[in-house]
N, C-alpha and C positions, 0 to 999 in steps of 0.2 A: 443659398443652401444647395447641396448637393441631390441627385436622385436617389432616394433610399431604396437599398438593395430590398427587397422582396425576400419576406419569412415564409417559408409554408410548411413549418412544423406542423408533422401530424399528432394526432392525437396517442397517448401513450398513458400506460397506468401512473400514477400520480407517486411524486419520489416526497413521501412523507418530511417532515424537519428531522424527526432522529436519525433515519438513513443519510442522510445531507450532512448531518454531524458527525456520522462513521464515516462517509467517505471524505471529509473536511479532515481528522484525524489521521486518515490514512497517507497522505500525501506527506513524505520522506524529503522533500526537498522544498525552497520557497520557491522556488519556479512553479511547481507542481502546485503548491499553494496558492499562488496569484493567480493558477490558469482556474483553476476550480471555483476560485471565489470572484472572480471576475465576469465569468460564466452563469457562478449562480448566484450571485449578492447583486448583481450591475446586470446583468440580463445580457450580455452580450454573448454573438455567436464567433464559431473560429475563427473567420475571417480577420473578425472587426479587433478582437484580440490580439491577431498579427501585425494588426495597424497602430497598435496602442502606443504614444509617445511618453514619455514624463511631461513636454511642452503641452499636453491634449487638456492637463487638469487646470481646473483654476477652482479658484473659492469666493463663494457669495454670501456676504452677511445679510441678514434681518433682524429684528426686532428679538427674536427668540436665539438668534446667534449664528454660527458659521456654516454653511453647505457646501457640500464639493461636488462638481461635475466635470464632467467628462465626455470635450467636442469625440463626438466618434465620426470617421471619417470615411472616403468611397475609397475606391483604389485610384483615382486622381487628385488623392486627399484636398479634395472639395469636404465642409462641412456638410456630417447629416442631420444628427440631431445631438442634442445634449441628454448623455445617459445621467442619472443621481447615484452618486458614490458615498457608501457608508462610512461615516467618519473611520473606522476602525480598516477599514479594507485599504479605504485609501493612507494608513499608517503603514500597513502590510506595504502597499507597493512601493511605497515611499522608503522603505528601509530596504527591500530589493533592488531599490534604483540606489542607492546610496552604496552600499555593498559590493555592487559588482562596477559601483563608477561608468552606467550609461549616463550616457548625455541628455542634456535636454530632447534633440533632436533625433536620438535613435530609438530603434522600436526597443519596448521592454521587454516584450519575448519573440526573439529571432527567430523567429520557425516558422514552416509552413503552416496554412490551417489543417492540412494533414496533420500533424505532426501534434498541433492541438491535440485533437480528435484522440490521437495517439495515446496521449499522454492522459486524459478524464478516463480513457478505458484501461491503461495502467495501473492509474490509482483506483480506478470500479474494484478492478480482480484481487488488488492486493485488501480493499476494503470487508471485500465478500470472505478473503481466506481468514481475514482477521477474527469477523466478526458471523460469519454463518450464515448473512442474508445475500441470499442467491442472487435476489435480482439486482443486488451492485455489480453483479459477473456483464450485465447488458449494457449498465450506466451511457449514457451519451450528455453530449453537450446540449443534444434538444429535451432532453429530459431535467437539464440542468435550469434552461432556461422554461420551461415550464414547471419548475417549484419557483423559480423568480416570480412569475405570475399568480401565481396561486397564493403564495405568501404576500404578495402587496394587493391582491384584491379579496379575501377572505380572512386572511388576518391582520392585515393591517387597516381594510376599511379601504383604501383608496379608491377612486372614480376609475372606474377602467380607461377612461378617456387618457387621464395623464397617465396611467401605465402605458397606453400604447404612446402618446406621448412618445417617452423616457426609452421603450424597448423598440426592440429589432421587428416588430412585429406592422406590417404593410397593411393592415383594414381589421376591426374589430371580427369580422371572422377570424381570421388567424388565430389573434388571440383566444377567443371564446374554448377556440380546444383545450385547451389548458383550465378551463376552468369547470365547478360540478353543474350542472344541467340547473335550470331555472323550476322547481313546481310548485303547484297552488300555494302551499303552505308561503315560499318565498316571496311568493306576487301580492298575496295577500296584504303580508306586513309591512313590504314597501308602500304600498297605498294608504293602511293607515299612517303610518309614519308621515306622508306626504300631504294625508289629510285631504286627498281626494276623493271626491264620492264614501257611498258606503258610511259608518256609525260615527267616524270623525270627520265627515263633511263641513261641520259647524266649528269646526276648531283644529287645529294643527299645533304638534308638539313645540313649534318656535312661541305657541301664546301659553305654555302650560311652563316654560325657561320662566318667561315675562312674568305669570304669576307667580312662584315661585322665588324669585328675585324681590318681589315689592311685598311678597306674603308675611305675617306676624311670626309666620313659626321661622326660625334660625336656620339658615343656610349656609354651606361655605361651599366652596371649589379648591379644591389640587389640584398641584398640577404632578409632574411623574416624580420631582424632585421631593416631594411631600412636604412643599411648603402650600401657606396659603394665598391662590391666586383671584379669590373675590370673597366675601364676605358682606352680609345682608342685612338690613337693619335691623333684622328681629335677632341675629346671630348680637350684634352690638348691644342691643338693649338687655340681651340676655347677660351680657360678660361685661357689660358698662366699661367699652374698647370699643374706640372708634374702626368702623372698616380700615381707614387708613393705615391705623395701629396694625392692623391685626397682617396686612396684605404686605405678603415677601416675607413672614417669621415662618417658622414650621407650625406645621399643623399638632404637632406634639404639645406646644404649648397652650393652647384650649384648653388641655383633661389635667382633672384634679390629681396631682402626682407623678405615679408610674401609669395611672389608671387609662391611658390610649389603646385604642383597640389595635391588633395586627394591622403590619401593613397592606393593602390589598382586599378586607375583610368586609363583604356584600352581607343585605341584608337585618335583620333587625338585631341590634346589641344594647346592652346597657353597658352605659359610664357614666363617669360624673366629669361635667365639664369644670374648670375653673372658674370662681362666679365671684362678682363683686370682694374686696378686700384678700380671697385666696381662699374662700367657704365651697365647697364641692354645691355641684348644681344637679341632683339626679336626672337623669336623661335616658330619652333611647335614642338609638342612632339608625336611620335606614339611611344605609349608602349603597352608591353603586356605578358604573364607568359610568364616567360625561358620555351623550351622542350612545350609550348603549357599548359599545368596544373599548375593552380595555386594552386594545394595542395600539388605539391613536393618541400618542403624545401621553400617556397614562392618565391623564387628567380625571378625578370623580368628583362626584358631587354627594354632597350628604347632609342629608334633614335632621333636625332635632327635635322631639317630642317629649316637651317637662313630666316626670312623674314625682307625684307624692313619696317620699319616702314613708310617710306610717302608712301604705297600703302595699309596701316591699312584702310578699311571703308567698312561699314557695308555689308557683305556678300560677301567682294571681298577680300577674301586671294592676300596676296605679289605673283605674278609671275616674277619666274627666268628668266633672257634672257640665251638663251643658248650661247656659245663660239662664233656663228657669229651673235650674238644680236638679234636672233628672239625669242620671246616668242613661246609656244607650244599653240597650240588648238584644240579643241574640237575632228576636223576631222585628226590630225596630228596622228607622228608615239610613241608620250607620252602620250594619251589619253588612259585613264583606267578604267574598273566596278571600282564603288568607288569613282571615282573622278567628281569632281563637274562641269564635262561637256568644262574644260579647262587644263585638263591633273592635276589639282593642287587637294592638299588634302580638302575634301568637309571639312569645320573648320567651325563652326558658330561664328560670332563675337556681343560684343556689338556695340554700335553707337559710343563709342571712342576706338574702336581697343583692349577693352582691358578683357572686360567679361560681357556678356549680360544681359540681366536683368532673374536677378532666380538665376543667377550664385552665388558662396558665396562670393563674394565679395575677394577673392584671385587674381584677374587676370586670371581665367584658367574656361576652362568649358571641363568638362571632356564628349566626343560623349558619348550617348549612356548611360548616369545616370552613376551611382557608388552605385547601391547595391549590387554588390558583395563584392565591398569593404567597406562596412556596415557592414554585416556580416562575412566576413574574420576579421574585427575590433571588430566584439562583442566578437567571437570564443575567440579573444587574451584576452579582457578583462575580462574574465572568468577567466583565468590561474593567471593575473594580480589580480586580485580582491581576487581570494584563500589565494597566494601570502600576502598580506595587512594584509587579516583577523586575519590569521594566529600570529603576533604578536602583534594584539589589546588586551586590556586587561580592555578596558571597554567599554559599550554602546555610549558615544558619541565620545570616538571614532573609533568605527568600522563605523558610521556615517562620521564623515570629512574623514577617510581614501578613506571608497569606493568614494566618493562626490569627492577628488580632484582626484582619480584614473579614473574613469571616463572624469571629465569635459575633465581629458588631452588627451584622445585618439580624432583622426580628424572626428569623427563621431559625437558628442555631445557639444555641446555649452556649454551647464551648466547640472549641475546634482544638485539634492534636497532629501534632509532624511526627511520626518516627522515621526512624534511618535503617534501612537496609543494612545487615554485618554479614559477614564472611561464614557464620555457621547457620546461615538461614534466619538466623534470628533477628528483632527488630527492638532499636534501644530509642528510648525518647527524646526529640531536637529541640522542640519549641511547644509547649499551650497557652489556649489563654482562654477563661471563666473557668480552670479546674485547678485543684491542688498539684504538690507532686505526686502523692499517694497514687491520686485519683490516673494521672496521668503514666507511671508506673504500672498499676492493674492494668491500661489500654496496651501499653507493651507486652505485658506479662501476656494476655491474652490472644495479642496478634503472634505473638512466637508462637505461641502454642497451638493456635487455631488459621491460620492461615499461610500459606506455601507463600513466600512471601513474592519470590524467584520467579514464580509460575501462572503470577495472575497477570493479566494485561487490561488495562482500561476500555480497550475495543472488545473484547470479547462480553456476549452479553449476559448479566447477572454478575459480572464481578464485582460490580459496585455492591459491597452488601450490605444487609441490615441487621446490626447485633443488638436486640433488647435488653434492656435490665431487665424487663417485668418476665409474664409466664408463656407471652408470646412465642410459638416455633421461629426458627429462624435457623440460617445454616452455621452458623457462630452460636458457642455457647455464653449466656451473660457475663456481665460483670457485673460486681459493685462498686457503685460510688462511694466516695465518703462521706463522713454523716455532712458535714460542711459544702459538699460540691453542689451543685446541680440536679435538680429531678428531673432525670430525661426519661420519654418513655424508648426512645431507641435511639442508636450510632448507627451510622452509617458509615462502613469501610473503603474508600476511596485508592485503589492503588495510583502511585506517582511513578509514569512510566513515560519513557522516550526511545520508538522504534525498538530494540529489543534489550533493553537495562529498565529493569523495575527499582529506580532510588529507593523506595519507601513504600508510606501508607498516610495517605490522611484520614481520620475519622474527626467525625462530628456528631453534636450531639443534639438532641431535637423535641421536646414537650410536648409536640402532636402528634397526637395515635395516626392519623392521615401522612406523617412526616412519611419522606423517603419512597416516590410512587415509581412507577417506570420511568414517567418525564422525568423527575427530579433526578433519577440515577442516571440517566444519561447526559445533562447535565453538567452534573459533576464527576463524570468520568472524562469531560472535556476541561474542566479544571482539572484534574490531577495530569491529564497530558501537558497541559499550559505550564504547571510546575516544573514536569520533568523536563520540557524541553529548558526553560530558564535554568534548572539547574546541569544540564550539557553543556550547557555555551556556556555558563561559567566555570567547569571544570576543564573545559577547552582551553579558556582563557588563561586561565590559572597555571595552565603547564605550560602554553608559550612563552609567560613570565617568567617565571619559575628559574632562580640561580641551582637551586636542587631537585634532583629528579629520584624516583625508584624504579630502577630498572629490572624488567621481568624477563626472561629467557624460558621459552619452550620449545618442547620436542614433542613433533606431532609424526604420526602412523598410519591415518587413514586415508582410505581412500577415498573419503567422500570429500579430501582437498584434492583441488584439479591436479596442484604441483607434484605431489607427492603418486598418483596416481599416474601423471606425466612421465615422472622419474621411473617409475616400475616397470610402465610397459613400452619405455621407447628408451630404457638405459643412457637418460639424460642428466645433467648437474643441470641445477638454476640458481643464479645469484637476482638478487631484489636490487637495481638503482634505485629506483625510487617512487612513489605513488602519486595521483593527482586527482583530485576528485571529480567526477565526469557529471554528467547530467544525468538525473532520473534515478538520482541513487547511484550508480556507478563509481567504480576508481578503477584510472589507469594504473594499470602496472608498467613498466620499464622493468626490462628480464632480460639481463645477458646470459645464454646460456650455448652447451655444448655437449659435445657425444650422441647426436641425434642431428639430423637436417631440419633444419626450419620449417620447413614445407611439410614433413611428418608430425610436426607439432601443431603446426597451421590448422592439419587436416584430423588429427586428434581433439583440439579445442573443439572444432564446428560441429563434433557430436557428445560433448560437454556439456551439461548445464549449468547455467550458472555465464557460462561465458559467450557474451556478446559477438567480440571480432577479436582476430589475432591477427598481425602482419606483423613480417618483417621490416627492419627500420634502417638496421645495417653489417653487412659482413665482413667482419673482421678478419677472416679466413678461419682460425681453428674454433671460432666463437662469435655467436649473433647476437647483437638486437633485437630485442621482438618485443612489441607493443600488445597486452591483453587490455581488453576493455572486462571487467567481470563488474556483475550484477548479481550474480548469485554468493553464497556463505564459504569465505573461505578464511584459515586463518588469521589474517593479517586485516583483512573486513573486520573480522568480528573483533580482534583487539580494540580497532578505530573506534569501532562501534561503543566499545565498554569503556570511552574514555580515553586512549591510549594513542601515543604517537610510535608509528613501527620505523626504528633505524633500521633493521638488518634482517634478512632471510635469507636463508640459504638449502637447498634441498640435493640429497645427492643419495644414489642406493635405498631410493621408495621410503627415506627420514627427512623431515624438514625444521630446523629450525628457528624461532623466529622470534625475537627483540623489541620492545616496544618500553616506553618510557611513561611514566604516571605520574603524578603530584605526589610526595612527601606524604599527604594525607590521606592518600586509597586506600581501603579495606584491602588489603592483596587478595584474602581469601572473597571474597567478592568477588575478583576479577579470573581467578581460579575457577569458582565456580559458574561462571555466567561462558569460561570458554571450555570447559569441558560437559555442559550442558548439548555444545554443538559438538565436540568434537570429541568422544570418548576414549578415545586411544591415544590420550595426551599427557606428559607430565610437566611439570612447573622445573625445570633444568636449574635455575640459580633466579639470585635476586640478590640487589645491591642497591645501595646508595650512593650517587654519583653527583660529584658538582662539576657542575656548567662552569667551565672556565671563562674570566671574563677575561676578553682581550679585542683590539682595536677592531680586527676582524667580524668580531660577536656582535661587536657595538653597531658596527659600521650595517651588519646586517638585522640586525631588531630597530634601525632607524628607518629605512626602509620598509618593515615587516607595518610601522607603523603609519608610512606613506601611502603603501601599496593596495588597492583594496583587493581582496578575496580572490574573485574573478581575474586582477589584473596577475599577480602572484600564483595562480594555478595556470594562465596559457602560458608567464612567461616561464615558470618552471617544464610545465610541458612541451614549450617549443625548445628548452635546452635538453634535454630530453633525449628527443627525438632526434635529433640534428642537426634541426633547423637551420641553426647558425652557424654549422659547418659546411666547408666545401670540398666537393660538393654536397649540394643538401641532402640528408639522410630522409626527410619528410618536406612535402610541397606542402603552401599552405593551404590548401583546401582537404589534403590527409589530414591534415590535425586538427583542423573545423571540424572537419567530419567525424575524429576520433571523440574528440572533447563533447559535440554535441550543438555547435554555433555553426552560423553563415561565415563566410569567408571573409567576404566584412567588420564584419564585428571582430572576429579574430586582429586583424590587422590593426582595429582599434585600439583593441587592449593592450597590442605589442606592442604599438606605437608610444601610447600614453606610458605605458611602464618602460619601454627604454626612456626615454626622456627623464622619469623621475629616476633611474639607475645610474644615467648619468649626472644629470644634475647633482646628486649627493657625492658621487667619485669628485667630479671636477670643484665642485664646492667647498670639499675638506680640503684640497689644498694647501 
């Protein structure tokens, strides 16, 4: 093994999970993606990041199933240690190595660790603008990797030892900065727990498992899957079902019915388990995480305690007589903190013994609400929801996918898709546990009461909460139908990807606790998870696509660079063609004239919005000129809203510009999402145009399906540029440098995509 580089992150204020999820959303690119979560899911610093291969992973099974790590390397790529990668991160990287066709052997992100660094404080400032909280304007990579820390030894429970382990960090000082100070209270309760010295000297929680295991009263374990993973003899004898039976079914099947408590729900409950022939077995239930944390493995454990049912009534839990028929009381030697002043467990009941009013109508009222188990339930549907997207293959249905994946988790009643229209308003795509009516009133309601255009999922409060009942709230009720669902509130989720709001999801929820800060933030990272699946397949759709709807506009402002160009330096620009650069970016290719290069050069550099301009080639009465833009300009924001741009042209401070849509686009959607940016614009014509099929088309969509992304963007870019002309119009370290790659890498891609360019010419032969 190699010498591991030496951490010595300083100590910094601690970058909570939901800032982690604003700045996780913020990131515009999967470059930008990988560098953030590699940083802060894998704890790695920038360095080690620039080191990163696809050849570095491998995967380990055990008993519970498959792990992925990750050799991290020195700079003599000697092995240093092995990082642990998140099933789901490591899909991220896996789909960015796939995409842009690196190699086993090359790095997955070419760049300096400057360049890292660069790029986590990019995505900081765009997170902070989004979202209001200032201190992602600071964000760093050592801030990244101390929420890596903090989230694997505070909420996941791990040893710090294997965190330092797995992380970049050279001696448990280093790490300890990262984490909150040690006091009495904390030292305390590890020593009981440890059962050292002090009141549990005599005993240790591993002999109170042991009792408990061989104890009369009924025990079971889960595991996160909410099946059952042990099961006790007093659990058997009680449900006459051997443990064996019982171990790898869901834990659903114990309770008599529907009658299972929420999932996640601590605490003392009533239910009825299912008991001998399929007869209800009155019960209480105290569960609560295995080991005390419910972030390890989710596994809990949960006791059952028989009650009488003829001693069911309102606020007087069943008491046991003991062996010589005395009940316990208040002042007796079973009277306990906790208990409800008669030794018995404090249970709130309805007025028929069986769940009070608020309750969801299950049978069971979990003490103490259940928003943990809310959000331990949204967390999962997250993973569930990627899951789903991942094999949709068009807009309605990534709609019923997510709608029925939702409705099914125990936290939501129904779930609802609407679709974003052209006059602001919102029509319904998909529900499911609601009628139509019911699902109609939520439309009715979102047109009327919400901008629809206007909300973004990073911004905070927009996740909102619309009551039935008499609760305030920023939305005014709805009704259900007498048939639907009794929820006590919706929550309104916009489906948004960088700056196109598709939609709205709402859901609907039976606990008054439903819909807290955690949970909205959340699922304001599922409605971005939508929005982007539904981009990439409206992307797709129109590279397929034999028919297109073609938009024409005329723009006026000068808050486009072009047309601002044209005004004050009395120049034409014609659009060759765009290429998409790194970090958000798109190259433009601009032949243009009536002005010197060099005055336009020197016009961009006090532009914003635009990166670098250079010249590429002089034709004498007409140039070349290569923009890198990052900032909002027409033909951006078309791409943005879907759109493929054939044609621009600017001349006399007017620009007009061409872009192509699917058959199926809202137009007025697309109208108004580009005059939202650009107000001094009109909509010039629209048409429907077929794609002519011919040997040419063919020749090039067979390719289109050879080539990946990456390889298809440099080699368009180096045609472009010059490149391939002589003399060359661009060397290749300009066009690395314009595009955002090492020089290397570039030459890679060329390589590999000539090769498949030719191979398909000389092949059809």
């Amino acid at each position: 093994m190699g010498q591991r580089a030496r951490e010595t992150d300083a100590a910094a204020e601690p970058l909570p999970t939901a800032a982690y999820e604003r700045l996780r959303r913020a990131a515009t690119t999967y470059r930008e993606s990988v560098v953030v979560r590699l940083c802060g899911e894998v704890g790695l610093s920038p360095t080690e990041v620039a080191r990163v291969r696809p050849d570095d992973f491998r995967a380990v099974s055990t008993r519970a199933g498959t792990h992925h790590l990750l050799t991290v390397v020195d700079d003599e790529g000697d092995a240093v240690r092995d990082a642990y990668v998140p099933a789901d991160v490591r899909s991220a990287v896996e789909r960015y190595v796939n995409e842009r066709g690196i190699g086993g052997d090359e790095r997955v992100v070419a760049v300096t660790p400057r360049r890292i660094q660069m790029v986590v404080g990019e995505v900081g400032e765009r997170a902070a603008e989004r979202s209001g909280d200032d201190r992602l304007r600071t964000v760093s990579s050592t801030d990244l990797r101390g929420y890596y820390a903090r989230r694997l030894v505070h909420e996941a429970g791990l040893d710090p030892r294997v965190v330092l382990a797995i992380g970049p960090w050279d001696g448990l000082d280093a790490l300890c900065r990262h984490l909150d100070p040690v006091g009495i209270e904390t030292v305390l309760d590890a020593f009981e727990r440890a059962g050292l010295g002090g009141p549990t000297a005599e005993w240790a929680p591993a002999d109170l498992g042991r009792a408990l295991a061989s104890a009369d009263l009924p025990v079971v374990v889960t595991d996160a899957d909410g099946a059952v993973a042990f099961a006790n003899d007093g659990l058997a004898a009680l449900t006459e079902r051997s443990g064996d039976d019982l171990v790898g079914g869901p834990a659903t099947a114990l309770y008599h019915g529907d009658a299972h408590p929420p999932a996640g729900s601590s605490g003392p409950t009533r239910v009825r388990l299912a008991g001998p022939d399929g007869d209800p077995v009155p019960v209480v239930r105290v569960a609560a995480p295995l080991n005390g944390d419910s972030a390890r493995r989710g596994r809990r454990i949960a006791v059952f305690v028989e009650r009488e049912a003829s001693a069911e009534r309102v606020g007087e839990p069943a008491e046991r007589a003991d062996a010589n028929g005395r009940r316990p009381t208040s002042d007796g030697p079973n009277a306990s903190a906790g208990s409800n002043g008669r030794g018995d467990l404090a249970v709130d009941d309805g007025a028929d013994g069986s769940a009070p009013a608020g309750a969801d109508g299950t049978g069971t009222t979990p003490a103490g609400g259940s928003v943990p188990a809310r959000v331990a339930d949204t967390i999962g549907a997250l993973g569930a929801v990627a899951a789903v997207l991942a094999a949709a293959s068009k807009r309605t249905e990534v709609a019923s996918r997510v709608c029925d994946r939702l409705a099914a988790t125990d936290s939501y009643e129904f779930a609802w898709v609407g679709s974003a229209t052209g006059d602001r308003g919102v029509v319904s795509t998909a529900w499911t546990g609601i009628d139509e009516a019911t699902a109609e009133t939520l439309a009715e309601t979102a047109t009327d009461d919400v901008d629809v255009h206007g909300v973004a999922a990073d911004q905070p409060g927009e996740v909102r909460t619309l009551p039935t009942g008499e609760r305030e709230a920023p939305l005014r009720p709805i009704e259900t139908d007498g048939d639907g669902p009794s929820v006590d509130a919706v929550a309104v989720v916009p489906i948004t990807y960088g700056d196109t709001t598709h939609g709205l999801l709402a859901l609907g929820a039976t606990d008054e606790d439903a819909f807290g800060s955690d949970e909205r933030e959340l699922l304001g990272s599922v409605g971005w998870q939508v929005g982007q699946a539904i981009t990439d397949i409206k992307r797709r759709n129109l590279l397929l696509a034999d028919s297109v709807t073609e938009l024409e506009f005329r723009v006026e402002s000068d808050r486009a660079f072009f047309v601002g160009a044209s005004r004050a330096l009395d120049a034409a620009f014609e659009l060759q063609g765009l290429v998409p650069g790194e970090g958000g970016s798109l190259l433009y290719f601009v032949t243009m004239r009536g002005a010197s290069p060099e005055a336009v050069v020197d016009f961009a550099a006090d532009a914003d919005g635009i990166e670098n301009a250079r010249l590429i080639r002089d034709y004498g009465e007409r140039y070349l000129v290569e923009f890198v833009v990052a900032g909002e300009e027409p033909a951006t924001t078309l791409t943005e809203l879907g759109g493929h741009v054939t044609e621009f042209t600017v001349e006399d401070g007017a620009q007009r510009v061409t872009a192509e849509f699917t058959t199926e686009t809202d137009v007025r959607t697309v109208f108004n999402g580009f005059q939202s940016a650009f107000s001094e614009s009109t909509l010039f014509s629209k048409h429907e145009v077929e794609r002519p099929v011919q040997t040419t088309d063919g020749f090039r969509r067979s390719l289109e399906d050879d080539l990946t992304d990456k390889q298809q963007s440099v080699l368009r870019a180096a045609y472009l540029a010059g490149y391939f002309e002589w003399p060359r119009g661009s060397t290749a370290e300009e066009l690395a440098d314009s595009i955002g790659v090492s020089s290397p890498t570039l030459h890679n891609h060329l390589r590999k995509a000539q090769q498949k360019l030719l191979t398909a010419f000389f092949d059809d032969e």
